[in-house]
N, C-alpha and C positions, 0 to 999 in steps of 0.2 A: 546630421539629425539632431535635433534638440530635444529638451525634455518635455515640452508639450504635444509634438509629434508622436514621442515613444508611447507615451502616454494613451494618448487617442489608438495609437495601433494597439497597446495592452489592450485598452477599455474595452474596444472592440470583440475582442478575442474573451472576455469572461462574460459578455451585453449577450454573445451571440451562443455560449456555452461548449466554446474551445476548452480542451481540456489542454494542448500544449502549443505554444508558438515557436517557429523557428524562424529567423533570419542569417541566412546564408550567401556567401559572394558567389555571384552569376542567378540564382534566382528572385521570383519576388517570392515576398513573407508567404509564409505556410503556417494554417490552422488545421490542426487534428481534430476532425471530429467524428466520434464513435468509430476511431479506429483509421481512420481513414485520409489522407492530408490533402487540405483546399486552398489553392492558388488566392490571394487577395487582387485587385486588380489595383495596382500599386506604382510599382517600378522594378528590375532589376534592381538587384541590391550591388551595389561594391566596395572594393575593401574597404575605402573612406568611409563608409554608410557603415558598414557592421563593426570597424576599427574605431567610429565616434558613439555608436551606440554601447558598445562596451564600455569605453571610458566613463558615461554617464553613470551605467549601475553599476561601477566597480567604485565611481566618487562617492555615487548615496550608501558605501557598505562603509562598516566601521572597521574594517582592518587596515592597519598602517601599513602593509604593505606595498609598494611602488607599484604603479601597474605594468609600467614597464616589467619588472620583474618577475610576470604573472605567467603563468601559461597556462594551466589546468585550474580552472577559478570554477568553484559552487558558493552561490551566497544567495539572499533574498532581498526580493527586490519592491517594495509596498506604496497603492498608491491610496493613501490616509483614506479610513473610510469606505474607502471601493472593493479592492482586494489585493492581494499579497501572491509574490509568481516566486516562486524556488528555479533561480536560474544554474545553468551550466554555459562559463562561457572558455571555449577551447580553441587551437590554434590550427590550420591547416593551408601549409605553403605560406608562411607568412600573415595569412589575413586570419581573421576571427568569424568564428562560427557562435552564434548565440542560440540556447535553447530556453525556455520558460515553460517552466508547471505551472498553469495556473491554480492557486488556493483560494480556494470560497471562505470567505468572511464567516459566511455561517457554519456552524459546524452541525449536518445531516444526523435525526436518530434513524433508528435501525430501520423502524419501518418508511423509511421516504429512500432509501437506499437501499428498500427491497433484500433487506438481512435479514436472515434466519431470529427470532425472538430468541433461541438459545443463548448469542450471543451477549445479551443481556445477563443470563446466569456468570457466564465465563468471565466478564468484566466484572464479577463480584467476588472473585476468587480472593480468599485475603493471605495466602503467600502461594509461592511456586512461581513458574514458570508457563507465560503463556507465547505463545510463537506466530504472527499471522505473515504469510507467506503467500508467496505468486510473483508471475513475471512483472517486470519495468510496465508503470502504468494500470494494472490491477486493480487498482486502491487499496493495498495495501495501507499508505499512510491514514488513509480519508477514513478507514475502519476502526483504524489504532485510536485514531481522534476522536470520534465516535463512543469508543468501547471507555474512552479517560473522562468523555464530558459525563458520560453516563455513570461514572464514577463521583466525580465533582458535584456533580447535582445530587444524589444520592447519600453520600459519606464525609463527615467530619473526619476528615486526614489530611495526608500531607504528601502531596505528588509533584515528582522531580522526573523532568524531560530532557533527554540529552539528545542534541538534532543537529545535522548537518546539513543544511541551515536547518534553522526552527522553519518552521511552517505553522499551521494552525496556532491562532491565538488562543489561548484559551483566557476567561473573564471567572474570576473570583466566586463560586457560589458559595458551595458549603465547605470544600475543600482548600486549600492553602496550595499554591501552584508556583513551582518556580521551573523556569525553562532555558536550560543552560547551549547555550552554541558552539561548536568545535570550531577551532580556531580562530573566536574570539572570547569566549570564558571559560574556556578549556583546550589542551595542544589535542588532546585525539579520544575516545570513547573509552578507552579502559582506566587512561588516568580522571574524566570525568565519575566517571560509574565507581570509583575506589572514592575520588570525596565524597560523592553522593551518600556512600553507606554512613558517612560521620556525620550526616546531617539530619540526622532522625527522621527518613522518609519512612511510608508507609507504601508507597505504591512510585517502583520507576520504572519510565520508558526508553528505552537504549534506539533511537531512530532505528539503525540497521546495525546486523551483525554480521562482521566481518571479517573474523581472524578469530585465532585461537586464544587469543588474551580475552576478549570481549566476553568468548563464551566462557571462561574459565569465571570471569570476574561477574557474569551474572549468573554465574550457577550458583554462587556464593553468597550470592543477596539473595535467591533464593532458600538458598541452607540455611540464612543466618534468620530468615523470616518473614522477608519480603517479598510483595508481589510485582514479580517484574516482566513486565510486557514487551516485546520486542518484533521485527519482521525482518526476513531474512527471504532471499531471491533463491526462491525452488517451487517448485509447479504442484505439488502436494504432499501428501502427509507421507508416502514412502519414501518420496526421496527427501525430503527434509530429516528424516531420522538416518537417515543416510549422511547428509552431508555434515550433522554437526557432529559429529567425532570425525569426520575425514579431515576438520580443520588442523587435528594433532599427529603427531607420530602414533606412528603402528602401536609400540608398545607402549602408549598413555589408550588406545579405543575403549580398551574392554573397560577401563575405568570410569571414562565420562562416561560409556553406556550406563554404569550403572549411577552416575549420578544425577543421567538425565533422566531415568527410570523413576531416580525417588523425585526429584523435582518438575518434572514437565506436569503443566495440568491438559494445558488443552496445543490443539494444532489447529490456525483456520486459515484452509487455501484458498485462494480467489482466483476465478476465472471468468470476465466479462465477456459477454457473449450479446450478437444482437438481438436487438427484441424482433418481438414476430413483423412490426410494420415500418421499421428497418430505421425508425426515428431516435433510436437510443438504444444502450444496451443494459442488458441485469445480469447481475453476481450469480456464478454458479460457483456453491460451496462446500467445499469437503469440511468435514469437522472432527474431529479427535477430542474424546475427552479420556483421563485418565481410569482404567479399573485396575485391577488386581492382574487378570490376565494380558491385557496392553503391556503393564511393567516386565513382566517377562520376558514380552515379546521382545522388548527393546533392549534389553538386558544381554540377551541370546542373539547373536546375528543372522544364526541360523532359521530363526524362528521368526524372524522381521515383517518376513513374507506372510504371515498370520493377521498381520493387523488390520489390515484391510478385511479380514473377513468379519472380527471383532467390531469393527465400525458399523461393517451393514448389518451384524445383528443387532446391534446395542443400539439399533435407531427410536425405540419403542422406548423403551427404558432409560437408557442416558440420553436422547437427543443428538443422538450421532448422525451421519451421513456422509454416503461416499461422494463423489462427484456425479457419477453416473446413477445413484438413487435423487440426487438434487434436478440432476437435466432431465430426469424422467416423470418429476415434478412439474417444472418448466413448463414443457412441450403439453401436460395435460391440462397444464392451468389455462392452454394457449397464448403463453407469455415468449415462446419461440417457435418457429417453423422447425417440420420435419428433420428438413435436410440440416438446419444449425445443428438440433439436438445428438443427429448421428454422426456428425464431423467431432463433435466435443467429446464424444463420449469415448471414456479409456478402454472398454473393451465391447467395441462393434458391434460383434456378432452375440456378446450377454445381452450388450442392452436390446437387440433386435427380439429376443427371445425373453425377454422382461415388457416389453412392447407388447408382444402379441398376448401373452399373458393378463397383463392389463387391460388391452383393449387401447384401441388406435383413440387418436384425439382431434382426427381430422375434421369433426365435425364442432368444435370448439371453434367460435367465433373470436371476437378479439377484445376475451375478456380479461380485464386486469393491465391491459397493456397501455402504453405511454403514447399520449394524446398530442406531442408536441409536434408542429411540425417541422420539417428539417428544414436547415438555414441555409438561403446561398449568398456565402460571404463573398462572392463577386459581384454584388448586387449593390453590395453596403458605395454609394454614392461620397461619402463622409472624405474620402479620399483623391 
């Protein structure tokens, strides 16, 4: 495969609004869309094909590294002008398996990604600790990006991004942006995130957090006065307070509890869900912000279990919300069906009895919802 070919299969893949592409030996290419993965009508792939498509985007990455030598490779892959894919390419049985994020050029405000306008407040938090969280694929990233341009256009400061790979570019507004990449302008996240402090940031982004070093070193930048943003792989705001002291020994918890107490501002979960005419999907989002009784909550293990109630009340007042106050939005806005609303929802039989309280939405037409129609990538002829 050569690099005009690769190319034409990427294009394709961000023309048609893939969000991942994979090429694998023994099938043809696979495009994920809204969830779901679509056969190209292509070829069988094999090891030749996915062993020479590797070697391509591991020649356009800048690490000296031999690719012979490679076996677990993340890097970014850009085609000028188009858009930019955050690849994963891994080994199995010998042959190479390639995966691709696609990254849009553009970077989405809050409302074209159908986000909560709070998140606009939370991106102006000027120190602590903000957290946005949810499984592989989320948009977590696309949020972070989002919540930093709305920074950039907004604030004369100085924001420092630490990515494995970078991903989203950002472009120079009011802000000063430097975008550091692990293992190429940095060996790993905690040694980046310790220069970072020395360089008079006002606002950093730790891609993802993944060990106890990371969190120790961005609580710190925290402490020390900065606002540092970050996302981490847990499904909402209880179990995220959950797992960031589970990264230490036993007897360090009670201490990060209390330092994520004074530092945490906000928690945002993401869970995409499809839309009601099945052409796309929209963010259902838990939100955390910090009060006085939250800190306690988090403080006390025993009392953890609190915060979620603190959330659904503090919707009025702080702009909080649980997951299941956000899908019970959704579904009235007629922005999901029934049955999506009741599969998402954390606890079943609340939300059934939050339902009938409400009042049903069945009679909600399909307003608000995404006019796009769905693609069928076996169709694309280009091939």
């Amino acid at each position: 495969m050569d690099r005009e070919r690769l190319d034409r299969l990427l294009r394709l893949g961000f023309e048609k609004g893939a969000s991942d592409i994979h090429f694998q030996v023994g099938y043809l290419p696979l495009y994920r869309f809204n969830g779901e993965l679509v056969e190209l009508r292509y070829k069988v792939l094999t090891p030749a094909d996915t062993e020479s498509l590797a070697r391509l985007l591991v020649e356009a990455d800048d690490s000296k590294i031999p690719f012979e030598d490679r076996t677990e490779m993340d890097l970014a892959y850009e085609i000028p002008g188009e858009g930019r894919f955050r690849v994963n390419i891994s080994r199995e049985r010998r042959s190479y398996n390639v995966v691709l994020r696609v990254i849009p050029i553009e970077i989405k405000d809050f409302e074209s990604l159908n986000l909560p306008s709070v998140l606009r407040e939370i991106a102006d938090v000027r120190r602590g600790l903000v957290l946005v969280t949810g499984a592989t694929g989320m948009g977590k990233s696309t949020t972070l990006a989002t919540m930093l341009q709305e920074i950039n256009c907004a604030r004369k400061c100085k924001i420092i991004t630490i990515e494995d790979p970078v991903e989203f570019i950002f472009k120079h507004e009011r802000a000063i942006i430097t975008q550091r990449e692990i293992g190429t302008d940095s060996p790993n996240f905690p040694t980046a995130l310790h220069a970072a402090l020395r360089q008079d940031p006002d606002v950093i982004m730790v891609g993802e957090i993944r060990d106890a070093e990371t969190v120790d070193t961005a609580l710190k930048a925290a402490e020390t006065g900065h606002a540092v943003f970050s996302s981490i792989h847990t499904s909402d705001v209880a179990t995220t307070l959950r797992r960031v002291p589970s990264f230490f020994n036993t007897e360090e918890q009670a201490q990060v509890r209390d330092r994520l107490a004074e530092n945490i501002e906000a928690i945002v979960s993401l869970r995409l869900l499809p839309n009601k005419k099945g052409t796309g999907r929209v963010p259902a989002v838990e939100i955390m912000r910090i009060t006085r009784s939250i800190r306690e909550c988090i403080r006390d293990s025993s009392r953890s279990h609190e915060v979620h109630d603190h959330i659904e009340k503090g919707r009025e007042l702080m702009k909080m919300q649980t997951f299941d106050q956000h899908v019970l939005d959704l579904y009235q806005a007629g922005k999901i069906r029934l049955e999506t609303a009741r599969e998402a929802a954390s606890n079943p039989r609340d939300f059934s009895t939050k339902l009938t309280l409400e009042g049903d939405a069945d009679e909600i037409g399909d307003m608000n919802t995404e006019s796009e129609d769905a693609v069928d990538v076996a169709e694309d002829e280009r091939f």
